[in-house]
N, C-alpha and C positions, 0 to 999 in steps of 0.2 A: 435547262431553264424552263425549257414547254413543256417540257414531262413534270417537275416540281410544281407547275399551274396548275397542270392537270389533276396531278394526287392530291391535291390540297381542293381542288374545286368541291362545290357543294354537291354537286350530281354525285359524284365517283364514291365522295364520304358515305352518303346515304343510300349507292347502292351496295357499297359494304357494309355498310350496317344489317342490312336486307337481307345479304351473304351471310353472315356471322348468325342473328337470328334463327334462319333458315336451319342452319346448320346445329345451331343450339338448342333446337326444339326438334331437331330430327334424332340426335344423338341420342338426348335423353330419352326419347322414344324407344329406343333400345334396352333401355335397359329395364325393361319389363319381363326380360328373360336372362338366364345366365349366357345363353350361346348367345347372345348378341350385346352381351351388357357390356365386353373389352371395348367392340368396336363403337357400339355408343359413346362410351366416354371418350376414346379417341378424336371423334368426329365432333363431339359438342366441346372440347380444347381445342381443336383448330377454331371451332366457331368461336371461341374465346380470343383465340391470340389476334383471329382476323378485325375483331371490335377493339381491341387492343390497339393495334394499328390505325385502326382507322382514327379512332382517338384523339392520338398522337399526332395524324399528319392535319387533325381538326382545327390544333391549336399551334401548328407549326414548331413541334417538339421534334424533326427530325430535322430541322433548316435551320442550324448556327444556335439554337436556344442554350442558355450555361445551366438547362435543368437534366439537359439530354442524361449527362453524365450520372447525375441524381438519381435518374429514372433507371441506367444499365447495372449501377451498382444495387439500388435496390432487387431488379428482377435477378441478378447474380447470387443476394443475401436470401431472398423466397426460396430460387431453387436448388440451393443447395440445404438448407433448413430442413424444406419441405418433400424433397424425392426421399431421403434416405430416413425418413419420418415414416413417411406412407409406404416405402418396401418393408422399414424394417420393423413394424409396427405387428404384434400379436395381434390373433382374431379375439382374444379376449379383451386385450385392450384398445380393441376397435371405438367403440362406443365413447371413450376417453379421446380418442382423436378425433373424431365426430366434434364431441363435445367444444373441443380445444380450435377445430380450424372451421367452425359455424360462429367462436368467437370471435375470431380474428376479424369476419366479416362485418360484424355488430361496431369492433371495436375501426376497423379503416371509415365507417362511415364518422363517427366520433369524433375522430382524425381530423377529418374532412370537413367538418363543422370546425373546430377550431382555428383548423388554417385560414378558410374562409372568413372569419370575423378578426381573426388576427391582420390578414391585410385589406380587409375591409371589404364585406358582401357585394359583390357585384355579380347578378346572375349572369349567366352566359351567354354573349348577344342581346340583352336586353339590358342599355343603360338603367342607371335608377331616375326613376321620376318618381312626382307626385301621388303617390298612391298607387292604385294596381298591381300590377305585376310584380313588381319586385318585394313588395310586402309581402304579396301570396307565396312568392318563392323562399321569404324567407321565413317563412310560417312552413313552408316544407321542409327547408332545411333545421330548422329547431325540432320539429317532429322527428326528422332523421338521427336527430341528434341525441336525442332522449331515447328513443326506441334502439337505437344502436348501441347506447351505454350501456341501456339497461340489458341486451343481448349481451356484448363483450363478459361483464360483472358476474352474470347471472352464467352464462357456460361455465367462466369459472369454478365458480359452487360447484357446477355440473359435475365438475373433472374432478372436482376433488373428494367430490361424496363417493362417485365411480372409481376413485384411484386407492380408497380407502384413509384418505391424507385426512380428509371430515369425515365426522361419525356419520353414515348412513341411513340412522334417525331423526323427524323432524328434529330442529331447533328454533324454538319459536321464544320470544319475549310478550311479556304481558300488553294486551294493547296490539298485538301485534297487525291486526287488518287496520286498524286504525292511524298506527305507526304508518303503515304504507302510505294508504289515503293523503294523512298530510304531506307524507316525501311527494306525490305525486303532485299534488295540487302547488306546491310551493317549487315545483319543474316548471309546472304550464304557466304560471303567475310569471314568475322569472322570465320567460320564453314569450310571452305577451307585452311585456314591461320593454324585453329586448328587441321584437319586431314591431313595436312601437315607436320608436326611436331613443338611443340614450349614449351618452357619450363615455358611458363607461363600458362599452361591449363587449371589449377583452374580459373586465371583469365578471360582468355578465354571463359570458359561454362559459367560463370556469363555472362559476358555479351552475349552472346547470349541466354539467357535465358530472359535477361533485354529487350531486345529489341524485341524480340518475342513477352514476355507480350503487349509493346508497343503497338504493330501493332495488337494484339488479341483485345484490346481495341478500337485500332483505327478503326477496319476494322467492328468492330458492333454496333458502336455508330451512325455512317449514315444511319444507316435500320431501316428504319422506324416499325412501330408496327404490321401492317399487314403482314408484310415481316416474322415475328418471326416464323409463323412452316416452312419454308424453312429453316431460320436461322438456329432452332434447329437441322433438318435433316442433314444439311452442318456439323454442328461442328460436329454432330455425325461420320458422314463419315471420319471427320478429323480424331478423335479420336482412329477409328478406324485402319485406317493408319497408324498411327505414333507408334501404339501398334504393327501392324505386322513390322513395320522399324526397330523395338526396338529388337522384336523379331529376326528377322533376323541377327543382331548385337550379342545377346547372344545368337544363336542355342538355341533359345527358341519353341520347337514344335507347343507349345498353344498358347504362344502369336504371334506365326503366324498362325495360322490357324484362333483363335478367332480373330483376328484385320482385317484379311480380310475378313470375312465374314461382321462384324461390316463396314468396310469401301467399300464393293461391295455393300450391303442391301442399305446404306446411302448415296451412291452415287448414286441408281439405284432409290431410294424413292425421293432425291434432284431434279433430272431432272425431275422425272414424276409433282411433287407439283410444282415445275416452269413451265411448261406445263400448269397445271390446271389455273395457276394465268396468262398465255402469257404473263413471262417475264422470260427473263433469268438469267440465275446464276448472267452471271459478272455483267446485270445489279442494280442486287438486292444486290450485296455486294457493287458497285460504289453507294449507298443509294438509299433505297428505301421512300414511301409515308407511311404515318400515323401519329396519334397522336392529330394532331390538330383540331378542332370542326370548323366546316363549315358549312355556311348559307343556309339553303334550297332555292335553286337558280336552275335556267334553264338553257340549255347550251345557250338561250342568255342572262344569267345575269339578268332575271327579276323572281322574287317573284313566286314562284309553285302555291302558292293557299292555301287553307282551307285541313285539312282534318278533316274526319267523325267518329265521335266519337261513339263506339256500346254499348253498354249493354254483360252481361250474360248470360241474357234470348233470347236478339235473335244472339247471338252466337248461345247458344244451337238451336233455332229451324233451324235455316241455316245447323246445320249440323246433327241434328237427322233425317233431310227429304231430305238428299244430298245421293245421289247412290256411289258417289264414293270421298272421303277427303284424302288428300294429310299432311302430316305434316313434317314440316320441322325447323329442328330446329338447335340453331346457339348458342353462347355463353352464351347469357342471360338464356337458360335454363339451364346452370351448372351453372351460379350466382344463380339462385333462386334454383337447386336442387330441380328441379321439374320433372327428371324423368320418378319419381313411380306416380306419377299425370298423367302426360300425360298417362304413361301406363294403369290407372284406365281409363280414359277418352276415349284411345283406346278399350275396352272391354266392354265399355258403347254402342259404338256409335256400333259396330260390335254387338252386344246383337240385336240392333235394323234392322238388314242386312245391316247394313254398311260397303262400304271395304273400308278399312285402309291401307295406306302404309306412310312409310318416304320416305323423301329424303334427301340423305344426300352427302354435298360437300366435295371435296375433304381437303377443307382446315378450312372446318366450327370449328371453336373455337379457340383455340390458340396452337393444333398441334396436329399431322399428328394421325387421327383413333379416335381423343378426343370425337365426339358426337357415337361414334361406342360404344366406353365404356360406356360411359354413360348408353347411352340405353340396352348395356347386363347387367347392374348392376340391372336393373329394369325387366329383364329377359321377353325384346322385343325380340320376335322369330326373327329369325338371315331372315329367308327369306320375312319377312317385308319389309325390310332396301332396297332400293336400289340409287346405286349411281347415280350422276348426269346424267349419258351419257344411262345411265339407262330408269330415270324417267323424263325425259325434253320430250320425245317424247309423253307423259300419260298425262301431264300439259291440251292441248287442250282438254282433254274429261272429267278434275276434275271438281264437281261441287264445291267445295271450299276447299281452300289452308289455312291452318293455321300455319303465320309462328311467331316460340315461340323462339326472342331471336335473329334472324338473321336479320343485315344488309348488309354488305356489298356483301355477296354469292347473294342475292336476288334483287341485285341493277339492274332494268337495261339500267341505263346509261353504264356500262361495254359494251351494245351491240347498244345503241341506240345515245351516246352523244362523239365523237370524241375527243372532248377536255376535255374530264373525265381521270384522273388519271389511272382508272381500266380500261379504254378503252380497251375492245379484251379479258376482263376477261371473262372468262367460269363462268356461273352462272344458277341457280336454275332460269328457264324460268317460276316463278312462276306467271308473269302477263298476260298467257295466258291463265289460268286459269278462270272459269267462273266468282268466287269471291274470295275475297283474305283476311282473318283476320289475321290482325298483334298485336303481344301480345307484349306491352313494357313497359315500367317503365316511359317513358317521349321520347321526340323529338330529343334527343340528337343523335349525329353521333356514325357510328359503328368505330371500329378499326381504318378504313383506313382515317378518320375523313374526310369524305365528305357526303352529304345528301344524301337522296334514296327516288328516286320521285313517288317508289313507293308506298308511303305513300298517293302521293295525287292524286293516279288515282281513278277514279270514280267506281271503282269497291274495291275499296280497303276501308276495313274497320279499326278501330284502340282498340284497349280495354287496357286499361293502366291500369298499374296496377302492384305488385310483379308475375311474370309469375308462381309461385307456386297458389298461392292464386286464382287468375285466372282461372287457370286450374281446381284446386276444383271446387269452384261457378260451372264455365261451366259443371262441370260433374254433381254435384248433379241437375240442371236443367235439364238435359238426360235422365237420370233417372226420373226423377220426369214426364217428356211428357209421 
């Protein structure tokens, strides 16, 4: 009986909250690095489950409540969904899971808004009275509501441009920023009407729920495919958002603390990856470029030329007798899951005094850190890797560039052809490199579906092929010299 005082008292709640925090900002702290990224996320899920808890004994959900039940069945349905999701999930279709459980997040606030006006808004410890507080709360909670819809709606899109389910090029209708605008304005209208007072409230959150979706749909169906780790970073920051709006609305400690963290990270990671591509936010949610297969063409519209098809064998002798190889690698090496290859093939070429570095773009794969994992999964030493602004100044002294999988980072028409779509993209300066091997499966265009003429500089080599299978050949010939 004095112990259920006790855990339920205000002190003990809110020095767990403090604990959880603590622990949730220390975790994620870690994982700024691979060797410390396991035990981060470990420790910032304890700091989850311990805010969890505290929660629950907040609202006395462990003392006779008939939700208890509600609640163990739900966490039963999460983790059993969600473990064998997350183990069993490719690194290719990473980004797709991403996508998919930054949704979920968008969409429980959503949730959370409906329930609340279903049994009628009362923020948390704060009766309603005349004006004040509970209006402001509910003016958080409608925000949370609309921001989280439009998050849920819009990962969606995410997932299905990334899963190949939608075509990977915008899709836009006529009017289309305009279209928005009004879905937008006739959300907040609604949501002003409703924390104004009205007695049709139920009705009310439907439709701005309805219309949310709408515009979460609308607002990612014109972004094109290359656009999608922005994308994903964007929704993330929304999500995070409308978790601490929400929070805010029920004196919820954690879900403001968690959602601004979640929405300051994703806002601060959105700007820097629109930087890297030199486009902006609003230009990339007014739709972006991708999707479509385009003709290998000049920027005057005539025919690039032949390119040079290599071997295995003089792969390898190019780079068993090179001082210094650059690797850089892009999508195609998580289609092929090719890695633990490349890393064998690093260890090859270094066996023989080779120095070995990556380079890696800010946006190379389809979102924000994807060839970073990749490459810790294959447990490539972390001070290998360096990023673009990094390794573009080392390009002029590489004796050859092998790049496995990347198009459009290595394009560079971004720097040389004005009426290129990427025009002013920051890219892997890998053409000033002395030679250049590029590993691909065929000719086809990268994400952003435009050609890359780096294919037919005359220093540029080609080896087609599965970029896993490739990579073997080429090592066991290293070896073999």
């Amino acid at each position: 009986m004095i112990a259920g005082i006790f855990l339920q008292s205000t002190d003990f709640i809110d020095a767990a909250y403090i604990v959880a925090f603590g622990l949730m900002i220390y975790g994620m702290s870690g994982l700024t690095g691979p060797r410390t990224a396991v035990r981060g996320n470990k420790i910032a899920a304890v700091g989850m489950a311990v805010a969890v808890a505290a929660t629950l004994l907040r609202h006395g959900e462990f003392h006779g409540s008939g939700t208890v039940v509600l609640i163990v069945v739900g966490l039963l349905i999460g983790t059993a969904v969600g473990v064998p999701a997350a183990r069993n999930v490719k690194m290719t279709a990473m980004p797709q899971m991403v996508a998919l459980f930054n949704g979920v997040g968008g969409g429980a606030v959503a949730l959370i808004a409906w329930v609340e006006y279903r049994h009628g808004f009362v923020p948390a410890h704060h009766p309603p009275a005349t004006g004040g507080w509970p209006l402001r709360a509910e003016g958080f909670e409608l925000f949370g509501a609309i921001i989280g819809s439009i998050s849920f709606w819009g990962s969606n899109i995410a997932f299905g441009k990334l899963q190949e389910i939608l075509p990977g090029r915008p899709i836009k209708l006529p009017g289309q920023a305009v279209i928005n605008v009004a879905l937008l304005v006739v959300a907040v209208a609604v949501a002003v009407v409703l924390a104004s007072g009205t007695h049709s409230e139920l009705l009310f959150i439907v439709g701005i729920l309805g219309v949310s979706a709408v515009l979460g749909n609308m607002v990612v169906l014109p972004i094109g495919g290359a656009d999608m780790p922005v994308v994903i970073s964007l929704l993330n920051a929304f999500t995070g958002l409308s978790a601490a709006a929400t929070g805010l609305a029920l004196s919820n400690p954690v879900m403001i603390v968690a959602g601004m963290i979640v929405g300051a990270s994703g806002t601060i990671l959105t700007d820097q990856m629109a930087k890297a591509m030199n486009r902006s936010v609003p230009a990339i949610v007014a739709g972006g470029f991708g999707g479509a297969v385009g003709a290998p063409v000049s920027s005057a519209g005539e025919t690039e030329g032949t390119v040079r098809s290599t071997s295995a064998q003089d792969v390898a002798i190019q780079l068993s007798y090179a001082r210094h190889v650059v690797i850089a690698p892009g999508y195609g090496l998580a289609v092929a899951q090719a890695q633990h290859a490349v890393r064998e093939l690093e260890r090859a070429l270094e066996a023989k005094g080779v120095e070995v570095k990556y380079a890696i773009h800010p946006v190379a794969g389809r979102m924000p850190g994807h060839m970073n994992v990749l490459l810790a999964e294959a447990d490539v030493p972390y001070d290998l890797l360096r990023e673009m602004d990094d390794i573009n100044p080392e390009f002029p002294r590489t004796d050859v560039t092998l790049v496995i999988g990347a198009n459009d980072v290595t394009n560079p028409a971004a720097r040389n052809e004005p009426g290129s779509p990427i025009y002013g993209m920051p890219i892997l300066e890998v053409d000033r490199s002395s030679a250049v091997i590029v590993l691909k499966r065929s000719m086809a265009s990268g994400f952003a579906g435009i050609d890359n003429p780096l294919f037919y500089d005359d220093k540029t080599s080609l080896l087609f092929g599965d970029a896993k299978a490739s990579v073997s050949e080429v090592t066991a010939e290293v070896q073999a010299l």
